[in-house]
PDB file of N, CA, C and O in Angstrom:
ATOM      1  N   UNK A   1     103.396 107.655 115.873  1.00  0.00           N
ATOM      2  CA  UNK A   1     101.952 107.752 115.894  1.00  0.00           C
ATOM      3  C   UNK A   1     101.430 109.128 115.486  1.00  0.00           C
ATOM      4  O   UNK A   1     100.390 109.356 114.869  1.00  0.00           O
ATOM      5  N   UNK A   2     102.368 110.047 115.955  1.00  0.00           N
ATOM      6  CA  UNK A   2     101.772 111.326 115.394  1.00  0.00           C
ATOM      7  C   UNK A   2     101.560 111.564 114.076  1.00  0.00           C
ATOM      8  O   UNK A   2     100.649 112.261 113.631  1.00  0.00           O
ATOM      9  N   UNK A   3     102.598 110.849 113.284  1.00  0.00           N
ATOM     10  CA  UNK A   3     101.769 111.332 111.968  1.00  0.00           C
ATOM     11  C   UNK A   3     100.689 109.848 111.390  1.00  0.00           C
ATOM     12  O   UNK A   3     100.209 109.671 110.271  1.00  0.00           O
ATOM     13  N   UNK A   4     100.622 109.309 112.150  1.00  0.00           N
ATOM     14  CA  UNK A   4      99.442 108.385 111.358  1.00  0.00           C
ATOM     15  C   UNK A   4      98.071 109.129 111.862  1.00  0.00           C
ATOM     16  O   UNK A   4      97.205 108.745 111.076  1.00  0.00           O
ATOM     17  N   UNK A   5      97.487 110.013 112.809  1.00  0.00           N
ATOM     18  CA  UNK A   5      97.218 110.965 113.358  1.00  0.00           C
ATOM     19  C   UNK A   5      96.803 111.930 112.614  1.00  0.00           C
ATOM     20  O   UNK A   5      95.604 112.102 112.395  1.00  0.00           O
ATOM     21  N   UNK A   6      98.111 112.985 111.935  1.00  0.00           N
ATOM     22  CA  UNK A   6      97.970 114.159 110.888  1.00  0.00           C
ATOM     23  C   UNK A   6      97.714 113.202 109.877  1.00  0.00           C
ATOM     24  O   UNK A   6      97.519 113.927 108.901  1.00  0.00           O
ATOM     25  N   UNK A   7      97.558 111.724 109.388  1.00  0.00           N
ATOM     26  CA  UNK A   7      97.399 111.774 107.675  1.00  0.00           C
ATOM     27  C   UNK A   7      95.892 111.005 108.026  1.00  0.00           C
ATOM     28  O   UNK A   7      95.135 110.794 107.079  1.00  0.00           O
ATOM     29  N   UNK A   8      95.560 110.671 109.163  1.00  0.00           N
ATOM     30  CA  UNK A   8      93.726 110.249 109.376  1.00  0.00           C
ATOM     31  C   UNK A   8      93.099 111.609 109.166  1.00  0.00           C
ATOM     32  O   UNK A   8      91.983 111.792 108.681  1.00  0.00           O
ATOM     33  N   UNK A   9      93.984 112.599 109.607  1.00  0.00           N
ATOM     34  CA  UNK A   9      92.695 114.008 110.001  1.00  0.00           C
ATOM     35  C   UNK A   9      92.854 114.883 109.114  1.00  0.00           C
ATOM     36  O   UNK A   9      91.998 115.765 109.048  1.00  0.00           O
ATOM     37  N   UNK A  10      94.141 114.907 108.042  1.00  0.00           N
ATOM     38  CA  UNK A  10      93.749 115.170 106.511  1.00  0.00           C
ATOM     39  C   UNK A  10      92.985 114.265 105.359  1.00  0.00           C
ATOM     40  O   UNK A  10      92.635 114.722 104.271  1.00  0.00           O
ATOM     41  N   UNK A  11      92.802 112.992 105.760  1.00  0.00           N
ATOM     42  CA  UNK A  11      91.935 111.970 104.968  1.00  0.00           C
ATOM     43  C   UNK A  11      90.651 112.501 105.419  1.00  0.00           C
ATOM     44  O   UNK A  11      89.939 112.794 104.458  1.00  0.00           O
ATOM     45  N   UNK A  12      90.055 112.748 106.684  1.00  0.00           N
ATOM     46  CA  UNK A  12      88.808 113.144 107.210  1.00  0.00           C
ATOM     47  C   UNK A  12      88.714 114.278 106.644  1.00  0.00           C
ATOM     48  O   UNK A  12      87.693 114.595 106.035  1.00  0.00           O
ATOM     49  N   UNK A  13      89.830 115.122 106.760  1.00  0.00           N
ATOM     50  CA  UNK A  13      89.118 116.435 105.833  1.00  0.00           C
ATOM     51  C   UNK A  13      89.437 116.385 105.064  1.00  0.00           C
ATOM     52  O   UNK A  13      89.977 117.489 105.001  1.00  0.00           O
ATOM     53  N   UNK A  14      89.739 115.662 103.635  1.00  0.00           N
ATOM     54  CA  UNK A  14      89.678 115.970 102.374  1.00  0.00           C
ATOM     55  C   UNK A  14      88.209 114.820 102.348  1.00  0.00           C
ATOM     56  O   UNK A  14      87.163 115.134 101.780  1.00  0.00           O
ATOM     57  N   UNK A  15      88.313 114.119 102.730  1.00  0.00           N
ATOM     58  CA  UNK A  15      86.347 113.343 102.567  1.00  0.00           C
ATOM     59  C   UNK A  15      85.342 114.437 103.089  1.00  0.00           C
ATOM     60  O   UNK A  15      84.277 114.590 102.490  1.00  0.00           O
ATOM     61  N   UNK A  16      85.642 115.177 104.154  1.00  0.00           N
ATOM     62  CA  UNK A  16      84.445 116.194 104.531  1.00  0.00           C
ATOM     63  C   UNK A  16      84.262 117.406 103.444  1.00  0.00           C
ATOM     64  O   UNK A  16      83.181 117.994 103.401  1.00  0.00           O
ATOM     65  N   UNK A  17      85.154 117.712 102.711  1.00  0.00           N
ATOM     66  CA  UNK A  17      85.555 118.813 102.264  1.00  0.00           C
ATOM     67  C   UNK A  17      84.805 118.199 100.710  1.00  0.00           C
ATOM     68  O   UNK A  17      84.176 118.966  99.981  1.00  0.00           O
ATOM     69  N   UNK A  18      85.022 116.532 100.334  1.00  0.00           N
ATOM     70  CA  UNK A  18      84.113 116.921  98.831  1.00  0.00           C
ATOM     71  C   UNK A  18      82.759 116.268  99.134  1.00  0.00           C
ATOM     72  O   UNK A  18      81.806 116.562  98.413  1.00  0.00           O
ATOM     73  N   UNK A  19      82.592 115.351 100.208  1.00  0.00           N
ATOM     74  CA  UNK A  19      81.109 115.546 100.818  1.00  0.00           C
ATOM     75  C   UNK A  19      80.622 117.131 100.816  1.00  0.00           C
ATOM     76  O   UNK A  19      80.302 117.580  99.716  1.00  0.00           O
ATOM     77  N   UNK A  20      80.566 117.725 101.589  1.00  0.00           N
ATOM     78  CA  UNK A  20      80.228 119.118 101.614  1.00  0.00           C
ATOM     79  C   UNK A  20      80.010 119.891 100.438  1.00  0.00           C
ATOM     80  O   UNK A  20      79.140 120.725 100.190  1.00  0.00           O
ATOM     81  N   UNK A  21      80.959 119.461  99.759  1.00  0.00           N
ATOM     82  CA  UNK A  21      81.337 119.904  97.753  1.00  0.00           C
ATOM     83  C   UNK A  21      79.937 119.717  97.026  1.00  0.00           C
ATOM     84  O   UNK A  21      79.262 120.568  96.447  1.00  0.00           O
ATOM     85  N   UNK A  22      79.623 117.991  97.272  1.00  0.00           N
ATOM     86  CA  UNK A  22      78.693 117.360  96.225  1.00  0.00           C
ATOM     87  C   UNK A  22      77.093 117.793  97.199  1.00  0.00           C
ATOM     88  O   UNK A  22      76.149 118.388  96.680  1.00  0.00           O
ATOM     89  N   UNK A  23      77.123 117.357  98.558  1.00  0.00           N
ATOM     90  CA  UNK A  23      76.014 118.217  98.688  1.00  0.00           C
ATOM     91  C   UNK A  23      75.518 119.443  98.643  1.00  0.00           C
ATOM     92  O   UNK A  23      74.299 119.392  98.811  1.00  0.00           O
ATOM     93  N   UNK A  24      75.924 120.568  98.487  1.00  0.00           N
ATOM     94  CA  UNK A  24      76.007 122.238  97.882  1.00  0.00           C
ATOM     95  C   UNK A  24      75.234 121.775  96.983  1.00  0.00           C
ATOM     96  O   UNK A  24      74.004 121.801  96.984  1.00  0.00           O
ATOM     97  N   UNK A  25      76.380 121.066  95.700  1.00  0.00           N
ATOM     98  CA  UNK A  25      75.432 121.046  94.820  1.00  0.00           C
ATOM     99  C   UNK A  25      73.989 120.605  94.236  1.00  0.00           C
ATOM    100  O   UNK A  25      73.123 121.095  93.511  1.00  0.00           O
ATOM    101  N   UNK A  26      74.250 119.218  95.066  1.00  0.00           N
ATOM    102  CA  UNK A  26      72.997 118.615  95.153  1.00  0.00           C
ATOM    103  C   UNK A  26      71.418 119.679  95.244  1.00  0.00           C
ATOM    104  O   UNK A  26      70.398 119.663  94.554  1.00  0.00           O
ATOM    105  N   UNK A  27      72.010 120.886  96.918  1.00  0.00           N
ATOM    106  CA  UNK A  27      70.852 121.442  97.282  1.00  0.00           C
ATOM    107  C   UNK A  27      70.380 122.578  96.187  1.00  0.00           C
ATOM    108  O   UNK A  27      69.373 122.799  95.514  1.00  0.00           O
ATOM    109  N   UNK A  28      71.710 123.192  96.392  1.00  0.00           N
ATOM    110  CA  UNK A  28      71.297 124.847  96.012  1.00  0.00           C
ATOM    111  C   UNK A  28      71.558 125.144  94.288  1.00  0.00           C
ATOM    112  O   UNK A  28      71.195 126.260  93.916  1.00  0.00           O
ATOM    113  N   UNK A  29      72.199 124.163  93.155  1.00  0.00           N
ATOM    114  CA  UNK A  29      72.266 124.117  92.064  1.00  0.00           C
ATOM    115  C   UNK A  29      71.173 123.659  91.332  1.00  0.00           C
ATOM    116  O   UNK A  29      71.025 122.438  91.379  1.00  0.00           O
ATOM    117  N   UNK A  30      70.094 124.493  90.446  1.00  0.00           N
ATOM    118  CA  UNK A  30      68.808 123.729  90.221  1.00  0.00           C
ATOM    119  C   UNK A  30      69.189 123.472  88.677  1.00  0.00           C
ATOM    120  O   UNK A  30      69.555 124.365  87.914  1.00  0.00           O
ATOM    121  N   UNK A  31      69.003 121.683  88.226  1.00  0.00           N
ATOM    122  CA  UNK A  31      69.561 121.836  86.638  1.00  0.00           C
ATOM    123  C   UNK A  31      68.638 122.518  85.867  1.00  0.00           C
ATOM    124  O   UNK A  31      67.488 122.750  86.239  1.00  0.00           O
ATOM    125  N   UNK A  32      69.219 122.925  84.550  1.00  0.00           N
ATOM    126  CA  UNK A  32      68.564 123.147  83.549  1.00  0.00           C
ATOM    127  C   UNK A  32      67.448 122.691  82.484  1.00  0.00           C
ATOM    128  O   UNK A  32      67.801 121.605  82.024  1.00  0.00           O
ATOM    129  N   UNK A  33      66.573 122.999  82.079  1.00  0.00           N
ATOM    130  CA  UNK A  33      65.562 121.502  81.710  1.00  0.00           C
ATOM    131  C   UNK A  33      65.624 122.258  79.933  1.00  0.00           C
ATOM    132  O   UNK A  33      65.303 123.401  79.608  1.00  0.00           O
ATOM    133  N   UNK A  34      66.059 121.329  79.204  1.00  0.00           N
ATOM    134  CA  UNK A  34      66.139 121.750  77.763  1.00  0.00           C
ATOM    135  C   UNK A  34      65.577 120.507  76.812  1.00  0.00           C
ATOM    136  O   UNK A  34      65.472 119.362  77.250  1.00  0.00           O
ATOM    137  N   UNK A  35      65.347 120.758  75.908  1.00  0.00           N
ATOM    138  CA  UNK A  35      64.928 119.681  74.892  1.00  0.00           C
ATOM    139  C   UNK A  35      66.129 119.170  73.887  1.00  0.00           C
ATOM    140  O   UNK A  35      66.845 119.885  73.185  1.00  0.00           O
ATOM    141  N   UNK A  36      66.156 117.435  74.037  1.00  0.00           N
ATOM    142  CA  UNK A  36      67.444 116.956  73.446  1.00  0.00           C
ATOM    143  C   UNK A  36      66.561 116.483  72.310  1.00  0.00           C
ATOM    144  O   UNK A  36      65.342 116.324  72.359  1.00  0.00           O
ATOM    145  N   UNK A  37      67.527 116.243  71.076  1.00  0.00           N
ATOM    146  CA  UNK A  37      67.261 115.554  69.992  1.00  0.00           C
ATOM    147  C   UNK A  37      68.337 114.634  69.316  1.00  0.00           C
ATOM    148  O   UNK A  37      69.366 115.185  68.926  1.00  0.00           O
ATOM    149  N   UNK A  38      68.181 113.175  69.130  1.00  0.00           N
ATOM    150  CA  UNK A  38      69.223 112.559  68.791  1.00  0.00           C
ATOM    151  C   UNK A  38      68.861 111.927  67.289  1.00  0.00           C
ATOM    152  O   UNK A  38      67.660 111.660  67.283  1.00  0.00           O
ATOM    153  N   UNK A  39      69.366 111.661  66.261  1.00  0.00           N
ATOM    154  CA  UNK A  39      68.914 111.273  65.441  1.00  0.00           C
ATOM    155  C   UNK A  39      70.114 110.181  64.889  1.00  0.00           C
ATOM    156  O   UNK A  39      71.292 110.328  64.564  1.00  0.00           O
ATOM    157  N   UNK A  40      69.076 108.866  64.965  1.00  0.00           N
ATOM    158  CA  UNK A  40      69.734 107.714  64.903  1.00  0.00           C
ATOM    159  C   UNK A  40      69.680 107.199  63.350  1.00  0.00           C
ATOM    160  O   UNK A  40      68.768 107.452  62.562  1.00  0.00           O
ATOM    161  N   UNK A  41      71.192 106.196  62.998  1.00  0.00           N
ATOM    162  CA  UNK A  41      70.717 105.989  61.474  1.00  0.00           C
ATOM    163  C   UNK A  41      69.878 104.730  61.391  1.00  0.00           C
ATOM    164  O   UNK A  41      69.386 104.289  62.429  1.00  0.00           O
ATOM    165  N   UNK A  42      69.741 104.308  60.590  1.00  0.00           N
ATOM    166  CA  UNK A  42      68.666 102.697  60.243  1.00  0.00           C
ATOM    167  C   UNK A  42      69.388 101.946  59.678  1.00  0.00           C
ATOM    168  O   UNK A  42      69.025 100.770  59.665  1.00  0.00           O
ATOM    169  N   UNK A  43      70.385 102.221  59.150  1.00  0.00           N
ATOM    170  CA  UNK A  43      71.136 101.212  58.707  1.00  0.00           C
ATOM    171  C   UNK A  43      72.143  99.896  59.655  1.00  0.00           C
ATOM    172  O   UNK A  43      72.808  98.959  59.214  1.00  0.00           O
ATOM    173  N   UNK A  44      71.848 100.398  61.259  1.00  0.00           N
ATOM    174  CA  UNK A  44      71.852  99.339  62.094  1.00  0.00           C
ATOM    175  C   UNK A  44      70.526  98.269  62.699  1.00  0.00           C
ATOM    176  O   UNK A  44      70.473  97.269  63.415  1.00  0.00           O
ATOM    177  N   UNK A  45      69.465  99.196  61.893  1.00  0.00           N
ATOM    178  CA  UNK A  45      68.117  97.927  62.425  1.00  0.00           C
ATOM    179  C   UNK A  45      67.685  97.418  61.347  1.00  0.00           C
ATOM    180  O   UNK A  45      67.765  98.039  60.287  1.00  0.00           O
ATOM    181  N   UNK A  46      67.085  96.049  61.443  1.00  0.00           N
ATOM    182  CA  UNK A  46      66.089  95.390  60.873  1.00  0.00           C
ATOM    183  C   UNK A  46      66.749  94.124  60.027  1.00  0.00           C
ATOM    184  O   UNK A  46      66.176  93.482  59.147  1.00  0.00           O
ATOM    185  N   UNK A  47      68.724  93.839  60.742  1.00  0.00           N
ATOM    186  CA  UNK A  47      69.107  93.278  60.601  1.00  0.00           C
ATOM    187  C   UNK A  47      68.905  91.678  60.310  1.00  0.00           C
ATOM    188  O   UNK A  47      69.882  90.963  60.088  1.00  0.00           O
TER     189      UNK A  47
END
């Protein structure tokens, strides 16, 4: 039992550890706001 024990409470902390990860980023990372441009050909419409 002891190690089913140590491999629950390294599963709990490797889930707490990238929870914690993705919310950081969520809060304190503000994205970047830029202007995209895609330019599509026509030779797929009007088929």
């Amino acid at each position: 039992m002891p190690t089913l024990t140590r491999l629950l409470f390294a599963l709990l902390l490797l889930g707490a550890l990238g929870y914690g990860a993705i919310y950081s980023l969520a809060t304190f990372v503000d994205p970047r706001e830029r202007e995209i441009t895609v330019r599509v050909k026509k030779d797929g419409f009007g088929r």
